[in-house]
C-alpha positions, 0 to 999 in steps of 0.5 A, spaced: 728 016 350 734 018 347 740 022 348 740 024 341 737 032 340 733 032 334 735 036 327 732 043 326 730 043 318 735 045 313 738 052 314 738 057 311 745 058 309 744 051 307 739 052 301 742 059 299 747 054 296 750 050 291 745 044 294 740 048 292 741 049 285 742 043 284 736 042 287 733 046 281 736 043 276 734 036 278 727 038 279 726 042 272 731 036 269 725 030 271 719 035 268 717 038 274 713 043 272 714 049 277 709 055 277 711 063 275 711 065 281 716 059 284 721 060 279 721 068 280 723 066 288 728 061 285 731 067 281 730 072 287 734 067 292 740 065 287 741 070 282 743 068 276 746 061 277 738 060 277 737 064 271 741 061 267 739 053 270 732 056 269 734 059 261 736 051 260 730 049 262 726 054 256 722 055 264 724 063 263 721 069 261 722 076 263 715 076 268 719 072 272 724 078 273 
């Protein structure tokens, strides 16, 4: 047994961060190929800044709007 308290998952207001996005991008910079509806969810959370990583990647299109 230990006295340390195990770490809950990463928290919302973490992901909904700049992390994230870097997150996007260094998964689209090593050619992951990410589905429509992923990208689309992406775009929802964060907006434009994942917009535009998303249009550097030529991953965009307007479906994903």
């Amino acid at each position: 047994m230990t006295d340390h308290d195990p770490d809950p998952g990463v928290s919302r207001a973490n992901r909904i961060s700049d992390e994230g996005l870097e997150r996007l991008e260094k998964q689209l910079a090593r050619g992951a190929r990410i589905s429509r509806p992923v990208l689309a969810q992406w775009i929802k959370r964060y907006g434009e800044p994942a917009r535009n990583i998303i249009k550097k990647y030529d991953c965009y299109s307007a479906e994903l709007d």
